[in-house]
C-alpha positions as CSV (number, residue, x, y, z in Angstrom):
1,X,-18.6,41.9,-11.6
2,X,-18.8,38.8,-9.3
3,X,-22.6,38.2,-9.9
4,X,-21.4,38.2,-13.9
5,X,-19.2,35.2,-13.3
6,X,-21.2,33.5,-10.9
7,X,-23.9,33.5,-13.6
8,X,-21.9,32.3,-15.7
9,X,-20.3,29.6,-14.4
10,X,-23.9,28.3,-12.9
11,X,-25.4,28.8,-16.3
12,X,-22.5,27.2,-19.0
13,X,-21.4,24.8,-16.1
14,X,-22.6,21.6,-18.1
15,X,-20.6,22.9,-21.4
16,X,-17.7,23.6,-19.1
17,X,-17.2,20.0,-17.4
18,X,-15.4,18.6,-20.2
19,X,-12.7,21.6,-20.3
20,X,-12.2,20.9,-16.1
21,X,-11.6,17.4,-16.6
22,X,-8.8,18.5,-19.0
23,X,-7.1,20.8,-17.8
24,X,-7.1,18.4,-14.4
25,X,-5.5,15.9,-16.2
26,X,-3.3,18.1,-17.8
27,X,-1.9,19.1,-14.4
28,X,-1.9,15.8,-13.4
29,X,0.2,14.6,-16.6
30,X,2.7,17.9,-15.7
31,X,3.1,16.2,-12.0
32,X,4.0,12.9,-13.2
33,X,6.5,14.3,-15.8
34,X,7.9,16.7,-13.7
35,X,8.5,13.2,-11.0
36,X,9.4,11.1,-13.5
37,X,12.2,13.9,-14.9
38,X,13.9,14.3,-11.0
39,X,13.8,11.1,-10.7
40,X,15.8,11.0,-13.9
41,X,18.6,13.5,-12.9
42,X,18.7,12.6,-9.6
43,X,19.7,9.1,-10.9
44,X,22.7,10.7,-13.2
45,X,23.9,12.8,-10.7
46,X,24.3,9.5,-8.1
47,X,26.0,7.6,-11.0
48,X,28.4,10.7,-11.7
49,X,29.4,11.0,-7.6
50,X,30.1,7.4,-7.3
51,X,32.9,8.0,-10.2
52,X,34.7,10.2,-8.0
53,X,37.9,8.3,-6.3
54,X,38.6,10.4,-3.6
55,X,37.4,8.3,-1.0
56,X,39.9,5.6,-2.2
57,X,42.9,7.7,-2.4
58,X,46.4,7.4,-0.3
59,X,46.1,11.2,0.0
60,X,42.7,11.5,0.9
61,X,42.7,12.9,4.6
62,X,38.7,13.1,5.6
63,X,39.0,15.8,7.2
64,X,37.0,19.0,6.7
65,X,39.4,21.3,6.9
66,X,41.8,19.8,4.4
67,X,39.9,16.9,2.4
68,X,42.9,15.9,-0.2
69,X,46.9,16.9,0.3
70,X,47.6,17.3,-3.4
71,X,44.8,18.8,-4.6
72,X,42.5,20.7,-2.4
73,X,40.2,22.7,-4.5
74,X,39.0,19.7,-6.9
75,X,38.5,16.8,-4.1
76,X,35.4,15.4,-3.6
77,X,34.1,16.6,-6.9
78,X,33.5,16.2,-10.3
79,X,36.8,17.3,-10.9
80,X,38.5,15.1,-9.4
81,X,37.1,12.0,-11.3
82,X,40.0,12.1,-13.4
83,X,42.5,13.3,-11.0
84,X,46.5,12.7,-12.2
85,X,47.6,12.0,-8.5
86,X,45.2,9.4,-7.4
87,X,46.4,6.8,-5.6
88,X,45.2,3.4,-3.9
89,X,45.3,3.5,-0.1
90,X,46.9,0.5,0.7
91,X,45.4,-0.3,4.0
């Protein structure tokens, strides 16, 4: 069966050529969408964690163990953008 497709290829390679350069710009055109689309979300997803207050917040403790006094569960996430007990450190 490989000598059948070996023949082939060596014998309809000229009619072929045009069908490679396709498909290799096809894949190239899938690689530049697919960077251009992370690139994308990875941009909204920055711009929706800077919206989270936390980090300004009189309750906010930094620590690992216990990140927010009030409201443990939602601090330091999207949650918490609009969080009811946020407060402004005074420093």
């Amino acid at each position: 069966m490989l000598p059948f497709f070996r023949d082939f290829f060596h014998q309809y390679n000229f009619y072929l050529q045009p069908f490679y350069f396709v498909i290799a710009w096809g894949l190239f055109g899938l690689l530049i969408l697919s960077l251009v689309t992370t690139i994308r979300d990875i941009g909204k997803s920055t711009k929706t964690m800077h919206q989270i207050p936390c980090t300004e917040c009189s309750y906010f403790t930094n620590n690992y163990y216990l990140k927010c006094t009030l409201r443990p569960s939602i601090a330091n996430t999207e949650l918490a953008i609009d969080c009811p007990d946020f407060m402004i450190r005074k420093s």
